[in-house]
N, C-alpha and C positions, 0 to 999 in steps of 0.2 A: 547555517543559522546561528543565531548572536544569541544565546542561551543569559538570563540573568538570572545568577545564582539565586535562591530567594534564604529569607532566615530557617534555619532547619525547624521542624517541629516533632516532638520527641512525645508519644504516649506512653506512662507506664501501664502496666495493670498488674498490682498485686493484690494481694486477699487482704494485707495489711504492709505497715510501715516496717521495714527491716534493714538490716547493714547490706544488702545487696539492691532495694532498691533508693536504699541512699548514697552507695555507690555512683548508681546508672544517672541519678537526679544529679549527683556532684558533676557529674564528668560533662553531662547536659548543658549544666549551665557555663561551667568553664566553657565550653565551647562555643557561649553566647545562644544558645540552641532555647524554643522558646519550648519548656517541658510541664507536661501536665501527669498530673496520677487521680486512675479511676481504681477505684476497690471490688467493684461488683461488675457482672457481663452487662447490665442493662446501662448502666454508668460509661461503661469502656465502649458499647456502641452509641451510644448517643456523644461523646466525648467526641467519637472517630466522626459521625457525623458534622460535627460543628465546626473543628479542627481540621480537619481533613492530613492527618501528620505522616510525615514523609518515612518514620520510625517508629514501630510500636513494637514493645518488650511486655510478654505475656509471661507470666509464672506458672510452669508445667509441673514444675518439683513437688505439687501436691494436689492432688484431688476435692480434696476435702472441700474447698470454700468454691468452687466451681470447676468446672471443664474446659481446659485450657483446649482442646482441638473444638470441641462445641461449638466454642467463643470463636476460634479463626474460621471459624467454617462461614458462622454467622457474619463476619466483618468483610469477609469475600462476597459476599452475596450483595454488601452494598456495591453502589454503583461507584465506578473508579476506584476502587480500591486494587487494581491491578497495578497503579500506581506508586502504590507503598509497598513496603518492606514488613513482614512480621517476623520477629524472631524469636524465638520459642526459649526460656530461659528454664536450661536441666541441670540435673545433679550431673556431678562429676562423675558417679557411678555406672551415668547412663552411655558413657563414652566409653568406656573401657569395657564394655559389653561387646564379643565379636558376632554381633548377631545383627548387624545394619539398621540398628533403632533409629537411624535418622528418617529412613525410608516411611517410616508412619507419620509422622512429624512433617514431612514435604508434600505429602498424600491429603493431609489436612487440611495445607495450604497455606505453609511457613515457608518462607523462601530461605532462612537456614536456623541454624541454634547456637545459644550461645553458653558455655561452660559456666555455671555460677564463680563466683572470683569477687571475695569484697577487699580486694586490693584495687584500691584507683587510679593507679597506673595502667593495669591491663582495662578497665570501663573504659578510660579518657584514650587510650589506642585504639580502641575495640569500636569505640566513635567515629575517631579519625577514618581507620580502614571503610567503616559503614560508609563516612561520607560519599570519599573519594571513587566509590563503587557502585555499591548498589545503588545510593542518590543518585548520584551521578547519572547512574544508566537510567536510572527510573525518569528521572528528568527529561530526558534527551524522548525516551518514549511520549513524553506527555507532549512536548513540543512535537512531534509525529504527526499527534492529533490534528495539527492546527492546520501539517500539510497534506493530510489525507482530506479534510476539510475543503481546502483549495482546491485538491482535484476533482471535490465532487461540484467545484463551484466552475469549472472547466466545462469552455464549450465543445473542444475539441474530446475525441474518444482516449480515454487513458489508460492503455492494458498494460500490466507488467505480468512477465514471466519468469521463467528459469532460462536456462541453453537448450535445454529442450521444446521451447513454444510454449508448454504447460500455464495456463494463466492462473496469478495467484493474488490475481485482484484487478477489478475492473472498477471503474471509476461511471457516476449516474449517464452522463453524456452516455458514454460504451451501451449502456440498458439500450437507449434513447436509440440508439444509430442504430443498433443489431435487432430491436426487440427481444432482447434476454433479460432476464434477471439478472443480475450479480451471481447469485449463486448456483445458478443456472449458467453462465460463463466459468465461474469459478472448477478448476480441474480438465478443462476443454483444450486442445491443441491450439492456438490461436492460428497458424496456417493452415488447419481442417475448415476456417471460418471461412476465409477466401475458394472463389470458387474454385473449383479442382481442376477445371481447365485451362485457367488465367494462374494457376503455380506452376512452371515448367520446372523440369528439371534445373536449369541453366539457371535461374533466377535464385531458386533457394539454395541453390552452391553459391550464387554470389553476394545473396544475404549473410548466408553462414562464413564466406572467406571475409566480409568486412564487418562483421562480428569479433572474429577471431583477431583480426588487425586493430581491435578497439576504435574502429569507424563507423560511423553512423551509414544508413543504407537508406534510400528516399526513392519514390518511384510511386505508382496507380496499380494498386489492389482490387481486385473487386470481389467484394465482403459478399456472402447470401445472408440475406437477415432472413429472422424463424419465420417469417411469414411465406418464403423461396424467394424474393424478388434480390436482384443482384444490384448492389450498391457500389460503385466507384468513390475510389477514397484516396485519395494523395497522401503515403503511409511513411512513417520515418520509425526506423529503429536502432534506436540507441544502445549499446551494451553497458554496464555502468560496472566498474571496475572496484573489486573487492580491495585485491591487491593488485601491485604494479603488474600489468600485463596480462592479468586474469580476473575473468568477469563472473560473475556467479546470476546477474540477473539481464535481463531484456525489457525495454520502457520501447512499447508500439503506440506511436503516436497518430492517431487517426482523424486527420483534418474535417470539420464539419464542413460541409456542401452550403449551408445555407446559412445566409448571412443575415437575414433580418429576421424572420419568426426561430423561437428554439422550435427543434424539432422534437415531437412526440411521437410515441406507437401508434395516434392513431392519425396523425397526419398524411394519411397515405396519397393527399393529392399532391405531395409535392414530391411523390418519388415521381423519377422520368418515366417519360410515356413510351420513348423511344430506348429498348434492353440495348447497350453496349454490347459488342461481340468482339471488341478487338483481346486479344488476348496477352497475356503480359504482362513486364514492367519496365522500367529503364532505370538505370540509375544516372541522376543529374547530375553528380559528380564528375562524370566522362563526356556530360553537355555542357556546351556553354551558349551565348545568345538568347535567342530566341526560345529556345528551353527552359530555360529559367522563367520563363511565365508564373503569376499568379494560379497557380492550380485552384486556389480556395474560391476567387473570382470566375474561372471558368468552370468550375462544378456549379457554381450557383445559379451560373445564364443558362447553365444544359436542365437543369432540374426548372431551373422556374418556366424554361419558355412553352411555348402552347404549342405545339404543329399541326397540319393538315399530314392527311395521310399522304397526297404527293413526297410531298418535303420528306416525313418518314421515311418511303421506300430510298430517297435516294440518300439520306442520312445512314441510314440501314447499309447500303452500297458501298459508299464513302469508306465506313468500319470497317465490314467487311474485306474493302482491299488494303487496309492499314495492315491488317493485322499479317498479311503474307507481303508485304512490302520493308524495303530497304528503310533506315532511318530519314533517309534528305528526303523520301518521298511521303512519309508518314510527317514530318514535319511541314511540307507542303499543302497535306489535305490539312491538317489541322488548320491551316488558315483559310481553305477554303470553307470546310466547317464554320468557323468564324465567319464569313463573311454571309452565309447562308442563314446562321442563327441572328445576325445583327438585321 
C-alpha cells in the first residue's frame, strides 16, 4: 500500500507556558509540524477531538494543575486514539529511580516518556526519532483499517490464522458462510470447522508440507456450519511470509457458493438438498485440464438446483463412488454429474 505521508500534528498540554514547552513548540514548528497547546484536561480533550494529532506531550512533572494519567486515560477512551502517540513529559529524577516507574506511566496508557531537556537540539531529534517511528507505525495501522474494511466488504470467506490453524480474525462473509460470530470463530481451530471426516490424515500433511514450502494449497473442504449442515467450499491457503522462508501467519480463503444473492444465516433454502459424501481434497496444483474448472460456478449450479428424489438417490451413488474411486474416474463422474444437473 502507497501510504501518503500527511503534515504531522503535535498537541502540547501543559498547566502553563514554560522553557520546556517552548522547547517542544520550537522543534514542532521547525519540523513544519502543525502544533497546538491546550492548558487545562477539558481543553486538551476537546483539542484531541478536533485535531485528531498524530503527537501529544502531556506534563507529568506536577500534580498540582491536573492529573496527567487521568487526562491519558481520558484521551484513550476517545475513539481512534489508538492511533496516536502519548508521551508522558517527567523529571529527570524519575529516571534514575531503579524501581520501573515507567511501568505506571505505559499502564496508563502512554506509549512511552520523554526526559525534560530544554535544550533544542535534543526536542528537534526527540521529533525526528518520534516521526520516523512511532508515526510511522501508527500510520501504517491506520491504513490497516481501510484493508480490514475491504475484507469485510469481501464476498468470499476470509480466515486468517497462525501455523497452528488458530483463527485470529474472520472476516463478515466467514459469519455469513459458517453461521458464527466473529467472536465466536475467533480462538477456534479453523480445520476443527471442516468436517472431521473429509480431513484425512494425507491432506493435512499436505496442506502443512505446502505451507512450509511458502506455497499456496487449493482443494474442496467441507465446512459444518453451527446449524450441523456440511457446506463445500473450494478453499485456498496461503502462508504470508514474516521473513524470508518463514511464515508466522495462514490467510484461508473460502470461495462463496453462490453467485447472485449474498448469502445470510438465514437463507437456509439455498443450502443443498442433496449432503455431499465424497470425502477429501485435491490439490490442483498436481491437476491440470479439465480440473481446473470454475469451482465457484460449479458450487452454485449444485446449491441452486432443485431435484426429485430419483435424481437424489442416484446423485447420492454417483458421490458415493467418488469418493473410493481412482482420480480419471472421479473426474469422469463429475462430468456425468454435470450432465445430470444440466
Amino acid at each position: 500500500m502507497c501510504l501518503k505521508i500527511p503534515t504531522i500534528r503535535v498537541l502540547l498540554v501543559f498547566a502553563k507556558d514554560d522553557a520546556q514547552s517552548d522547547a517542544l513548540k520550537w522543534a514542532a514548528e521547525k519540523l513544519s509540524c502543525e502544533c497546538t497547546l491546550a492548558y487545562a484536561p477539558e481543553a486538551a480533550t476537546e483539542a484531541y477531538q478536533n485535531i485528531h494529532p498524530h503527537l501529544v506531550f502531556i506534563d507529568s512533572r506536577q500534580s498540582k494543575a491536573f492529573d496527567a494519567a487521568t487526562l491519558c486515560r481520558s484521551i484513550r477512551n476517545i475513539q481512534g486514539s489508538q492511533y496516536s502517540c502519548l508521551i508522558a513529559v517527567v523529571k529527570k529524577s524519575a529516571v534514575d529511580k531503579e524501581d520501573g516507574s515507567i511501568a505506571s506511566h505505559l499502564q496508563s496508557g502512554f506509549s512511552r516518556w520523554f526526559v525534560e531537556t530544554h535544550n533544542l537540539g535534543n526536542c528537534l531529534n526527540e521529533l525526528i526519532q518520534l516521526h520516523h517511528t512511532d508515526v510511522s507505525y501508527l500510520l501504517k495501522l491506520r491504513a490497516a483499517q481501510a484493508l480490514f474494511t475491504a475484507l469485510d466488504s469481501c464476498r468470499d470467506g476470509i480466515i486468517v490464522t497462525g501455523l497452528d490453524h488458530n483463527i485470529q480474525y474472520a472476516n463478515k462473509a466467514s459469519e455469513k458462510l459458517l453461521g458464527y460470530e466473529a467472536k465466536d470463530l475467533t480462538g477456534k481451530n479453523a480445520q476443527m470447522l471442516c468436517r472431521a471426516e473429509s480431513v484425512k490424515a494425507d491432506i493435512v500433511e499436505s496442506i502443512n508440507m505446502q505451507v512450509k514450502k511458502g506455497k499456496e494449497w487449493e482443494g474442496t473442504l467441507f465446512h459444518k456450519r453451527k446449524s450441523g449442515e456440511n457446506l463445500p467450499l473450494w478453499s485456498r491457503i496461503l502462508p504470508v511470509e514474516t521473513y524470508a522462508g518463514s511464515a508466522e501467519h495462514l490467510v484461508h480463503v473460502n470461495e462463496s457458493p453462490f453467485n447472485e444473492k449474498p448469502f445470510s444465516s438465514d437463507t437456509t433454502d439455498m443450502l443443498p438438498l442433496v449432503k455431499p459424501t465424497r470425502k477429501g481434497s485435491v490439490d490442483v496444483r498436481s491437476l491440470g485440464g479439465e480440473t481446473g474448472l470454475n469451482r465457484r460456478q460449479s458450487f452454485a449450479k449444485f446449491h441452486a438446483m432443485t431435484l426429485e428424489p430419483p435424481i437424489t438417490k442416484v446423485i447420492n451413488m454417483i458421490l458415493a463412488t467418488q469418493e473410493r474411486s481412482p482420480l480419471f474416474v472421479v473426474q469422469a463422474l463429475d462430468r456425468v454429474l454435470d450432465i445430470l444437473r444440466s
